[in-house]
Backbone as a printed PyTorch tensor [residue, N CA C, xyz], in Angstrom:
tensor([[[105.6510, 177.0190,  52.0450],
         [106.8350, 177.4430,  52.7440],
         [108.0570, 176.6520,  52.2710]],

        [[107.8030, 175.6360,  51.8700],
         [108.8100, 174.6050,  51.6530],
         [109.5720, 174.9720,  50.3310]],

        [[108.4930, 175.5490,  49.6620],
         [108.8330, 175.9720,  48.0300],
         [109.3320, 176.6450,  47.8000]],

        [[109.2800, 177.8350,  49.1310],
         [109.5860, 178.9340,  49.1220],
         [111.2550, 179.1000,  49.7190]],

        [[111.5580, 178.3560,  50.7920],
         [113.2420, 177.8880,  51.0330],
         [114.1740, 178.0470,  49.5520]],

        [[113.2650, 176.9020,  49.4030],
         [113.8950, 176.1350,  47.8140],
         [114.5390, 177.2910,  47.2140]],

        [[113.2530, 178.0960,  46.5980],
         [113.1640, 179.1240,  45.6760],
         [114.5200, 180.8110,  46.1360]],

        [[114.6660, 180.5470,  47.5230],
         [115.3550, 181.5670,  47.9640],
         [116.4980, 180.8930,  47.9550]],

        [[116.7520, 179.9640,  48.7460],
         [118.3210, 179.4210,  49.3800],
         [119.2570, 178.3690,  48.3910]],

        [[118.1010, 177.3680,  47.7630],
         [118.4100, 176.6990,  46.6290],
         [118.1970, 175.1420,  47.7490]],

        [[117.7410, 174.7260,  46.7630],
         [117.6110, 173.0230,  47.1060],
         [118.4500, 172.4120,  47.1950]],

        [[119.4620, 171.6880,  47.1570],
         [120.5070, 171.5860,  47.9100],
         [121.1330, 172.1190,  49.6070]],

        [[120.8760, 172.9210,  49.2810],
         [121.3110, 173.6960,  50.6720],
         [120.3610, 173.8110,  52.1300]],

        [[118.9510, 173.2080,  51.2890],
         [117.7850, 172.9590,  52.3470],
         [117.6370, 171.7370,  52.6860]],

        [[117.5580, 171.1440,  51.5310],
         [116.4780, 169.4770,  51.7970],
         [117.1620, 168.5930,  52.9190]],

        [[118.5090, 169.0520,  53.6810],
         [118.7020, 168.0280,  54.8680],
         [118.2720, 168.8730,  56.0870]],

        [[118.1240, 169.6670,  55.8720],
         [117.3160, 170.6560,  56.9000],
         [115.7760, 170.2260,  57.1760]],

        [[115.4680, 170.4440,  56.1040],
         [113.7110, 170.1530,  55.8800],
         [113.6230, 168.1480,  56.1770]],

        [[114.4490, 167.6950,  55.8880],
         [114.1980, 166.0590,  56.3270],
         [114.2030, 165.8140,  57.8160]],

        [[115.6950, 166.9000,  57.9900],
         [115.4370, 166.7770,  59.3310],
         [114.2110, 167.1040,  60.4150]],

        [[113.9980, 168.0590,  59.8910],
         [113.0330, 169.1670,  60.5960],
         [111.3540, 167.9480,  60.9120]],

        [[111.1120, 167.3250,  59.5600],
         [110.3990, 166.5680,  59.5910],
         [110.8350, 165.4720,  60.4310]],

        [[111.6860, 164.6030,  60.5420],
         [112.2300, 163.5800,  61.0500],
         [111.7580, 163.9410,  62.7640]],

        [[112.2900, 165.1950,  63.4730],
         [111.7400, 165.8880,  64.7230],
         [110.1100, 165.6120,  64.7550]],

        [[109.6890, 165.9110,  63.6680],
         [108.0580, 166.7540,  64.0160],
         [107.5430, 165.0860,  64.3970]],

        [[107.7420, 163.8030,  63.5450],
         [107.1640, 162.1820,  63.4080],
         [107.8090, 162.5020,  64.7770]],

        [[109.0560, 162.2840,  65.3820],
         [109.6150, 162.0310,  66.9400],
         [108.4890, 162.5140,  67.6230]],

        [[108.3060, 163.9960,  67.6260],
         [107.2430, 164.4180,  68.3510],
         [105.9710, 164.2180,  68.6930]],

        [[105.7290, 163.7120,  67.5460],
         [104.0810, 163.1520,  67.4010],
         [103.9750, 161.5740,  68.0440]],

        [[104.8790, 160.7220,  67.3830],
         [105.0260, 159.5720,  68.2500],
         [105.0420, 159.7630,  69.4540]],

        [[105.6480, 160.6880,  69.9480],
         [105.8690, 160.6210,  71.3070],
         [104.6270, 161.2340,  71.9410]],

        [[103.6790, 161.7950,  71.4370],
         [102.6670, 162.5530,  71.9540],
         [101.4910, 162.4290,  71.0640]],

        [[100.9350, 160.8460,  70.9000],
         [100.2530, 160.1730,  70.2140],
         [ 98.8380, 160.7550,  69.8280]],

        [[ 97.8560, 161.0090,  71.3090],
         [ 96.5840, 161.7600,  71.3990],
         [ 96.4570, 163.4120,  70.9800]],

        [[ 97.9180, 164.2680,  70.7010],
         [ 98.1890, 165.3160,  70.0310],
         [ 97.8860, 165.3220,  68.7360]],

        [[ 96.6470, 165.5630,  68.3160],
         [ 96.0860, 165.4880,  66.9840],
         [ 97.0460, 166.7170,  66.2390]],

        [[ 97.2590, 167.7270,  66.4080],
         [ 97.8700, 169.2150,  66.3860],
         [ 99.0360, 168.8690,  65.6140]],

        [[100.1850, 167.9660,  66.3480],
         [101.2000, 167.4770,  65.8760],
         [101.4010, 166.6260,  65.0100]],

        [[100.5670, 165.5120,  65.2360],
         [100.4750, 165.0020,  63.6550],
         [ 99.6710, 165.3780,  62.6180]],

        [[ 99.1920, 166.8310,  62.3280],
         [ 98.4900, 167.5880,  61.5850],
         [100.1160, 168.1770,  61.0190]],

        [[101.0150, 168.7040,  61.8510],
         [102.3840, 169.6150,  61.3980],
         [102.6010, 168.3770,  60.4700]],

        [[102.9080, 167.8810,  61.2150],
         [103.5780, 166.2100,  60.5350],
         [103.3410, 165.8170,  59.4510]],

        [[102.0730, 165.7480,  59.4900],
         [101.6310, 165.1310,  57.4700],
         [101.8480, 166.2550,  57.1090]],

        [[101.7140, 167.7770,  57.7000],
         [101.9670, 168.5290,  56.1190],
         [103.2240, 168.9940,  55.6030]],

        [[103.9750, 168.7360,  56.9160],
         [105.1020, 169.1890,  56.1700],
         [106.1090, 168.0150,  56.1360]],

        [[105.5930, 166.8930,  55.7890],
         [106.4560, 165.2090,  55.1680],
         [105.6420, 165.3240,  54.0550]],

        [[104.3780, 165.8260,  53.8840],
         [103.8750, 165.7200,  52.5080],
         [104.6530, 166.9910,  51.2590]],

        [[104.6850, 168.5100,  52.4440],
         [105.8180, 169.1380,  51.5600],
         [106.7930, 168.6780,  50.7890]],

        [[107.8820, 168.2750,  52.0260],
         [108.7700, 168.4790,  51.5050],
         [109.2660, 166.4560,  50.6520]],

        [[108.4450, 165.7590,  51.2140],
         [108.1760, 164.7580,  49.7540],
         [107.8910, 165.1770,  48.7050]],

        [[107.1000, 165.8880,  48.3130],
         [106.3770, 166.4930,  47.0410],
         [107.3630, 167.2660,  46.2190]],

        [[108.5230, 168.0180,  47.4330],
         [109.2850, 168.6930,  46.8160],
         [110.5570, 168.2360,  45.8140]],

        [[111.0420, 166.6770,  47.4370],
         [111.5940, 165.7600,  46.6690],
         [111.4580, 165.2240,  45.3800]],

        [[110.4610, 164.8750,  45.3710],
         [109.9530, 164.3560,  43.8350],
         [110.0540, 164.8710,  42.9200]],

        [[109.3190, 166.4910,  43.0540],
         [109.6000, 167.2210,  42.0160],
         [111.1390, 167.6010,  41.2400]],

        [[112.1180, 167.7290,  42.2880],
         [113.6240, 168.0310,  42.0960],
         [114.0230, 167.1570,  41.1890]],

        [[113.5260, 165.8370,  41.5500],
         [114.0170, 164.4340,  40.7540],
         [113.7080, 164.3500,  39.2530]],

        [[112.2100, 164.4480,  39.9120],
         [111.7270, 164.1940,  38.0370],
         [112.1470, 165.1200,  37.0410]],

        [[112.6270, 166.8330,  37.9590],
         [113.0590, 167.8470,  36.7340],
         [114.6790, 167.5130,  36.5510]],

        [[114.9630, 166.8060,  37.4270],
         [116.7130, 166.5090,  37.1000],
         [117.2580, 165.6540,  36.3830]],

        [[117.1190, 165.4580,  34.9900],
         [117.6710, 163.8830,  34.7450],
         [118.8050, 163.5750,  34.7810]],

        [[119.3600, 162.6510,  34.8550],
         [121.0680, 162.1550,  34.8890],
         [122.0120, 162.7970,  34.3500]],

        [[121.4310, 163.6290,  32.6250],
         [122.1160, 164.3750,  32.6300],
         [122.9130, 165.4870,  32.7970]],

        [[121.6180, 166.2930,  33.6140],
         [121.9640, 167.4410,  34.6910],
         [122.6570, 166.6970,  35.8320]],

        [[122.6980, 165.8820,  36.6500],
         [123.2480, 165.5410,  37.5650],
         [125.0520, 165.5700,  37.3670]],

        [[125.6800, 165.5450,  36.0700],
         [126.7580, 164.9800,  35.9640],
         [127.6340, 166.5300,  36.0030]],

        [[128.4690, 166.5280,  36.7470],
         [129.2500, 167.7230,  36.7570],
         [130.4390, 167.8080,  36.3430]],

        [[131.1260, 168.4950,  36.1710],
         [132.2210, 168.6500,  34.5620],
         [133.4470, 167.3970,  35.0660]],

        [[133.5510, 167.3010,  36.6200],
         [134.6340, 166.3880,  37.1150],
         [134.2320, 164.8880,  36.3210]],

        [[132.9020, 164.6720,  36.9520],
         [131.9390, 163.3880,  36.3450],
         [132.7400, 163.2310,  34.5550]],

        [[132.2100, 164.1240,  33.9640],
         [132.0830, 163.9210,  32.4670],
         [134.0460, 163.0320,  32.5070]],

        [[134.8790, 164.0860,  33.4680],
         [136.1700, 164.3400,  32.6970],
         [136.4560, 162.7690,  33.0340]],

        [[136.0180, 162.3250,  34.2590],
         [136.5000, 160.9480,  34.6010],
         [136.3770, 160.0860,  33.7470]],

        [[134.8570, 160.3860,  33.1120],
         [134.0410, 159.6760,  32.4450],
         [135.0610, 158.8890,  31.2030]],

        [[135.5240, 160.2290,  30.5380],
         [135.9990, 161.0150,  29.7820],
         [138.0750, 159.5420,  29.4680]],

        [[138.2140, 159.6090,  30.8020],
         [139.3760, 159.3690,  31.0580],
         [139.2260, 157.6260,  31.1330]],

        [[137.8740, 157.2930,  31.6290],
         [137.5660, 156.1390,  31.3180],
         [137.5100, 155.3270,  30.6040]],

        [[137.4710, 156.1750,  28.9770],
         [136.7990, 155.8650,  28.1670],
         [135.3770, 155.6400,  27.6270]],

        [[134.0790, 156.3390,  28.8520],
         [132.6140, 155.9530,  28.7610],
         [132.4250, 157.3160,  27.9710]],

        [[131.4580, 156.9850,  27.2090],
         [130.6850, 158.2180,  26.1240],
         [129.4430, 157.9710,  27.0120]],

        [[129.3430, 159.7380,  27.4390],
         [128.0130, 160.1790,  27.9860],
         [127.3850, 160.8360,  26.9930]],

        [[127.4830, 160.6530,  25.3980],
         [126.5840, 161.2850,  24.5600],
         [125.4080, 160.1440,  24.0120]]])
């Protein structure tokens, strides 16, 4: 499901959603300790959308990250991003 956000809405536009969403589900479970149920939601979807994290990262390297403003500053700086 997590992949599937991604894949429709775009990553960016999810992953503070999905942190959040997780961030709720740990509240919930802490709070309702003997609820095996809830911390079943819990690991799977902190293991999602970690997994997803990761993946975003490792396919992004620094040089995709830099956007044309980045380069121009860069640029104006005097730093060579080649």
């Amino acid at each position: 499901m997590v992949g599937g956000l991604i894949a429709k809405r775009g990553y960016y536009s999810v992953i503070d959603e999905l942190v959040a969403a997780v961030y709720n589900l740990g509240e919930k479970s802490l709070a309702d300790p003997d609820n095996s149920e809830k911390m079943r939601d819990f690991d799977m979807w902190a293991y999602a959308v970690r997994a997803a994290i990761v993946k975003h990262d490792g396919e992004n390297t620094f040089e995709n990250r830099l956007t044309d403003w980045d380069r121009l500053l860069a640029r104006r700086m005097g730093i060579r991003l080649d």
